[in-house]
C-alpha positions in Angstrom: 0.0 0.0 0.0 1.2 3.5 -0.7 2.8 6.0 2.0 0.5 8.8 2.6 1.4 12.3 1.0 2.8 14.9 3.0 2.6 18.4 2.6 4.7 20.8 4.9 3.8 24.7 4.1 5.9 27.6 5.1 5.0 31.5 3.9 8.9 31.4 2.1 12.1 29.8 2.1 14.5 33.0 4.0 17.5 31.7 5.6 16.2 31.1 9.0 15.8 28.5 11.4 11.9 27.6 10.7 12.9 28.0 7.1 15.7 25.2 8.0 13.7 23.3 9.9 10.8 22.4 7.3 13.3 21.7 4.8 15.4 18.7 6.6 12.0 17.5 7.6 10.8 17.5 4.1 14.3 16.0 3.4 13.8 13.3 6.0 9.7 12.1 5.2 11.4 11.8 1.2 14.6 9.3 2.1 11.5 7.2 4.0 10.0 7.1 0.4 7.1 9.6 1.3 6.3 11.8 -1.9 6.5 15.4 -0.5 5.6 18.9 -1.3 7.1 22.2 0.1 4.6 24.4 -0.4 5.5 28.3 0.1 3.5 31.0 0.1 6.0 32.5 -2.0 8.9 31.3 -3.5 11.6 33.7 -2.6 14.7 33.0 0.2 18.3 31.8 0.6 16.9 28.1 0.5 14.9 28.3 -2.3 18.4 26.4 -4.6 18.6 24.2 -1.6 15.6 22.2 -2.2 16.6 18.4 -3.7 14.7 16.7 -6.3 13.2 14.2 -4.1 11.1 17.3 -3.0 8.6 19.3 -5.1 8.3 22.9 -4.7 4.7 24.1 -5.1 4.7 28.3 -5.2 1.1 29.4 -4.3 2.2 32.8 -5.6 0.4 34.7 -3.1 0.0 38.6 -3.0 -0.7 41.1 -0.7 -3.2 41.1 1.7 -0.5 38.0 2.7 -2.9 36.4 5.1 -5.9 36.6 3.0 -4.5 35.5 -0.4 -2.0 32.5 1.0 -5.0 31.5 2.7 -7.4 31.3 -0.2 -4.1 29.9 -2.3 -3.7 27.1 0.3 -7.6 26.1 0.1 -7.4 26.0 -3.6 -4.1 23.8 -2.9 -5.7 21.2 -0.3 -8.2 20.7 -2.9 -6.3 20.0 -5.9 -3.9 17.6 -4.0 -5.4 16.7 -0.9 -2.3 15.3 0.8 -2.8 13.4 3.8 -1.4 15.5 6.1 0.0 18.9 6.1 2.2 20.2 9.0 2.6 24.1 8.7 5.1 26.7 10.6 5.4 30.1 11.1 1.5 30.6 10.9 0.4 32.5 13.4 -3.0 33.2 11.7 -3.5 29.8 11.2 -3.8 29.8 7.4 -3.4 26.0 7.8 -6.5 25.5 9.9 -8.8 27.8 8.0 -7.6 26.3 4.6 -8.6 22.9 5.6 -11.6 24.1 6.6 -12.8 26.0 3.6 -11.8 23.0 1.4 -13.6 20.7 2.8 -10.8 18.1 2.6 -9.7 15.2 5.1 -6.1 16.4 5.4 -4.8 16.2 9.1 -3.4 19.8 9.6 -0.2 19.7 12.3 0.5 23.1 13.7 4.9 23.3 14.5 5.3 26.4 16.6 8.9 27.2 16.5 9.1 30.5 18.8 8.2 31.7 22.2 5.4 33.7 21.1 4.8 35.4 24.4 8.5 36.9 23.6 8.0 37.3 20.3 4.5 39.4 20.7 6.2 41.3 22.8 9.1 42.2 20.8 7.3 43.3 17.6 4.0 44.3 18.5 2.1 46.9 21.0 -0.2 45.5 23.6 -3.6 45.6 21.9 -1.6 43.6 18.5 -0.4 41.0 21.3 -3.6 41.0 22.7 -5.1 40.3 19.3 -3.0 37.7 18.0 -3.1 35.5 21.3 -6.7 35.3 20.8 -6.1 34.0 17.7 -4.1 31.6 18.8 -6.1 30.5 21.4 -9.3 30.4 19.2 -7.6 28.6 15.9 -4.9 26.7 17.2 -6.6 24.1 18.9 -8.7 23.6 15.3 -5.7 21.9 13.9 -5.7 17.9 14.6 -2.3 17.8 16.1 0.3 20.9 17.8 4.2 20.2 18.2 6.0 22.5 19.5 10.2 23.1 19.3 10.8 22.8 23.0 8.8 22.7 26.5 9.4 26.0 27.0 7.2 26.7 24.1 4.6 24.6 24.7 4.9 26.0 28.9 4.1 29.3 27.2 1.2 28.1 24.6 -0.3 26.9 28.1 -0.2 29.7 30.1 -1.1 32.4 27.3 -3.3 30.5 25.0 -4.7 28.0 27.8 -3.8 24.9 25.4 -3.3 21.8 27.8 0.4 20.1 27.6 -1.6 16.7 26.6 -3.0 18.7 23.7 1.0 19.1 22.5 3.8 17.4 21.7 7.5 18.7 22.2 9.7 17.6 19.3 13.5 19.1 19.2 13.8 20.5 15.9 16.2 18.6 13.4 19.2 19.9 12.6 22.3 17.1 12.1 21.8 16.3 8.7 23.7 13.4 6.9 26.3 15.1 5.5 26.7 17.1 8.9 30.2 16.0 9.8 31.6 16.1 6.1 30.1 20.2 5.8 31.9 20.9 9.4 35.0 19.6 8.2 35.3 21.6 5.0 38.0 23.9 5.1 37.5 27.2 6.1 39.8 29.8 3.8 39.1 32.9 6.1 42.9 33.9 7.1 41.5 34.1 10.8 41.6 30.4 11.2 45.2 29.8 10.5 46.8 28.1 13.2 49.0 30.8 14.5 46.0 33.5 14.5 43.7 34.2 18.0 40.5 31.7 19.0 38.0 33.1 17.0 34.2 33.8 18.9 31.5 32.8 16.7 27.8 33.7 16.7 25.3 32.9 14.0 21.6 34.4 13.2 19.9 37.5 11.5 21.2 40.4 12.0 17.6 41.6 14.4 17.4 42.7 17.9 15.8 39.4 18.8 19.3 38.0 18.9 21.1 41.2 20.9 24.0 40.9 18.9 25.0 44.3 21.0 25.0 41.7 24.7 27.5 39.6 22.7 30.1 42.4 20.8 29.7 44.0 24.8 31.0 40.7 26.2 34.1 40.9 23.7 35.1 44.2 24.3 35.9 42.5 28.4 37.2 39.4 27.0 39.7 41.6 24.7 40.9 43.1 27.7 42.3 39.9 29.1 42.4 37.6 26.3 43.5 37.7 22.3 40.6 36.8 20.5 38.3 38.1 17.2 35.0 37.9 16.8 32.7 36.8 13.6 28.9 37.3 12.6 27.6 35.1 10.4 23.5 36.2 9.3 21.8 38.3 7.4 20.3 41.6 8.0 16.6 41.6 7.9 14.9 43.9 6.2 12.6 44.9 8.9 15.3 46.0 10.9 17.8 48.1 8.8 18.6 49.9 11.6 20.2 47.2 13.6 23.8 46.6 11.9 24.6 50.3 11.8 24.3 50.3 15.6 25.8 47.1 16.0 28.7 49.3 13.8 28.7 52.3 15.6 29.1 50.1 19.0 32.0 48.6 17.4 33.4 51.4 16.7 32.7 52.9 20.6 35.3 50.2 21.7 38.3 50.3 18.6 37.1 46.7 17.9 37.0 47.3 13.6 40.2 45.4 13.5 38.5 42.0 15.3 35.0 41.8 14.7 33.7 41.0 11.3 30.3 40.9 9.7 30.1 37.6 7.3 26.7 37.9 6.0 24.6 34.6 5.2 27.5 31.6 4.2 26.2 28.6 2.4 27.8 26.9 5.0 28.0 27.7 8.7 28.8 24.4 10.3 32.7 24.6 9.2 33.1 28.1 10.6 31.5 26.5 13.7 33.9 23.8 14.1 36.8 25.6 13.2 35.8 28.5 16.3 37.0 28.4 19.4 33.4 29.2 21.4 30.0 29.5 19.8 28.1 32.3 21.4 24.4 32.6 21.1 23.5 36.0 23.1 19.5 35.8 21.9 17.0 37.7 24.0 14.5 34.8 23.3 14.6 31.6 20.7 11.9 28.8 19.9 14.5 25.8 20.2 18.0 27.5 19.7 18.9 25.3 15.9 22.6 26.8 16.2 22.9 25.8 19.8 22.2 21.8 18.7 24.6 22.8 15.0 27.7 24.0 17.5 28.0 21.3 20.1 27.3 19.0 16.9 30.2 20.3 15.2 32.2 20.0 18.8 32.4 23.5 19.2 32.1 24.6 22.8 29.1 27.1 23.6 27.9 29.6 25.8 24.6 30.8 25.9 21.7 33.4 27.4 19.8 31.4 29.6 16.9 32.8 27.2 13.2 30.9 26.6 13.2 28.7 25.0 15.0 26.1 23.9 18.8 26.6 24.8 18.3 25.1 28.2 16.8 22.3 27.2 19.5 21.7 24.6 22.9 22.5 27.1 21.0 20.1 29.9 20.9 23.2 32.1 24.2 23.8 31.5 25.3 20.1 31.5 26.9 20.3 27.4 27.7 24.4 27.8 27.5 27.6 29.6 24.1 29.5 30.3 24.1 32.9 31.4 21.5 35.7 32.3 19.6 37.3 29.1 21.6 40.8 28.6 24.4 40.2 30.9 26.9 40.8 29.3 30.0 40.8 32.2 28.8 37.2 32.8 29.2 36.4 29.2 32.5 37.4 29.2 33.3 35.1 32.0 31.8 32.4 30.7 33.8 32.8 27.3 36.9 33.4 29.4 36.5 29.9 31.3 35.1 27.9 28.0 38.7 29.4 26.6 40.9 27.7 29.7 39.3 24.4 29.7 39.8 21.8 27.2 36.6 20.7 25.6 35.2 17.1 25.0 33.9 16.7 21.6 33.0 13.8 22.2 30.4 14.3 24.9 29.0 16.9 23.0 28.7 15.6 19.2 27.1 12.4 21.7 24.4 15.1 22.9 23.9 16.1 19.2 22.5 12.7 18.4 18.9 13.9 19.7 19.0 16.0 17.0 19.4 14.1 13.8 16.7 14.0 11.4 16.7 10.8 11.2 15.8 10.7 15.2 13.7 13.6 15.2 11.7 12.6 12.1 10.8 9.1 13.7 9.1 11.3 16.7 6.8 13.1 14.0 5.8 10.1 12.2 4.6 8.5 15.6 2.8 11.7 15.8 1.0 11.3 12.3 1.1 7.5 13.3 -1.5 8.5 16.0 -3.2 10.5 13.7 -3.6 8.0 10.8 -5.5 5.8 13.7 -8.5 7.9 13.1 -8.5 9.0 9.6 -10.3 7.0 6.7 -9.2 3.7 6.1 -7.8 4.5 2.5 -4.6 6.0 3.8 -1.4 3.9 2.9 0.4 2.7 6.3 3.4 4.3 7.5 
């Protein structure tokens, strides 16, 4: 009997970690044999070449109003195709739900919330928009037939804002150690600052947004200069909702004499052999949903330190078990956490052991047990998994 068709929907393929996420699960269901679609609202985004064959790209082509027209593109979608199950992210409007709805299809919709939206609401919106789009979470959500969320912490935070039940939930770590992990990380690295006789080079990796306080980390360097050689690199890129936050970044630079040792990379095809070849990996985030670079550095046997931030990176370190956690914003105890990752010898083994939660292969078992359950009560015509 055939393996059921899955669909996984996400507005557009940009280079972050939701973006990431759907794709090595998309990659995962298709080496099981599943026939897969990516469906994007619209096809635009640093992944949009990254997608393999195995994998077919359907561009709803939607316009503005976004929500409206994606919506009404997805319904026309479910129709057409009528996949077995769809599993959508970064949907806060729950396009997913309603287009299921308005198609009149069987499709078992599976809602993947990848942020802390409590922290997230707060950082982009004013109170009566937060307001707003909690009730809609807590009003649409619970439509869909299954929710995962990227760590406890998120789902802790779907319960106390949108008053979904942990039983209604299921925490799945996102995936992130592909395959070909370990041959990408030890790629050489031609960047003159990881010859042998240069300083230990500070890493951190994400969009260049305040979400990621980029400032908290380039604060903590300026200390660790003061007692230690070291340079420090940014790889992301800068979001076009927040021009503004790179020229600060520059101009705080600047305030310490630090032009000479911190560079800006940009997005890099790939990351995971600048992680293993730096000395710490640094994420100084205000909040995550999971923390995907936090799982990519200890993968690559890179030593971390991280803000103690919801949600995700605590689960990840084992509160502080595989790396160092500090306060959110503190950036003296940063620097002494990068000073004593420095002086300590690090064993990759441990944490590339910790990594193996986080293969797709693993992580994509836990999702089909979830559309396993799922199947159980759908009609009988659906192929086994």
């Amino acid at each position: 009997m055939a393996k059921p068709f899955i669909s996984l929907f996400i507005p557009n393929l940009d280079g972050g970690g939701a973006e990431r996420v759907m794709l090595h699960l998309a990659e995962g269901f298709a080496a099981r044999g599943f026939a897969v679609d990516l469906v994007v609202a619209q096809a635009a985004g640093a992944y949009l070449s990254k997608i393999p064959e195995t994998i077919r790209l359907v561009n709803l082509d939607a316009k503005s109003p976004v929500l409206l027209f994606k919506t009404l593109a997805l319904k026309q979608y479910l129709q057409q195709e009528q996949p077995a199950f769809l599993l959508s992210t970064l949907d806060i409007f729950s396009s997913a739900t309603w287009a299921k709805r308005l198609a009149g299809v069987n499709t078992r919709v599976v809602m993947c919330v990848q942020t802390n939206l409590s922290q997230q609401f707060q950082d982009r919106h004013a109170m009566v928009i937060q307001k707003l789009k909690w009730s809609v979470v807590k009003r649409f959500y619970p439509w869909a037939d299954a929710i995962v969320t990227a760590s406890e912490g998120v789902a802790r935070d779907l319960e106390q804002n949108a008053k979904i039940s942990m039983e209604q939930m299921t925490v799945i770590y996102n995936p992130v150690v592909t395959p070909d992990f370990t041959q990408k990380a030890q790629e050489t690295v031609a960047h003159p600052w990881f010859k042998a006789d240069q300083p230990p080079v500070l890493l951190g990796v994400g969009r260049i947004v305040k979400q990621k306080s980029f400032a908290t980390l380039i604060r903590a360097f300026a200390l660790v200069r003061q007692r230690y050689p070291a340079r420090l690199m940014i790889l992301g890129d800068v979001d076009a909702r927040e021009p503004s936050v790179k020229p600060e970044l520059e101009a705080l630079i600047e305030k310490f004499g630090l032009q000479d040792d911190v560079l800006f990379l940009g997005f890099v095809e790939n990351p995971y052999a600048y992680m293993a070849q730096s000395s710490v990996f640094v994420l100084s985030s205000i909040y995550e949903g999971f923390g995907n670079v936090v799982a990519e550095a200890i993968a690559a046997g890179t030593p971390v330190v991280s803000t103690d931030c919801e949600s995700g990176p605590a689960e990840i370190l084992n509160k502080g078990q595989y790396g160092e956690l500090v306060p959110v914003g503190d950036h003296e105890a940063m620097a002494n956490a990068i000073l004593a990752t420095l002086n300590q010898p690090t064993d990759i083994q441990v944490l590339q052991a910790r990594s193996q939660a986080f293969t797709i292969d693993c992580i994509v078992r836990q999702y089909l047990d979830v559309l396993n359950g799922l199947q159980a009560i759908q009609r009988p015509t659906a192929g086994a998994i």
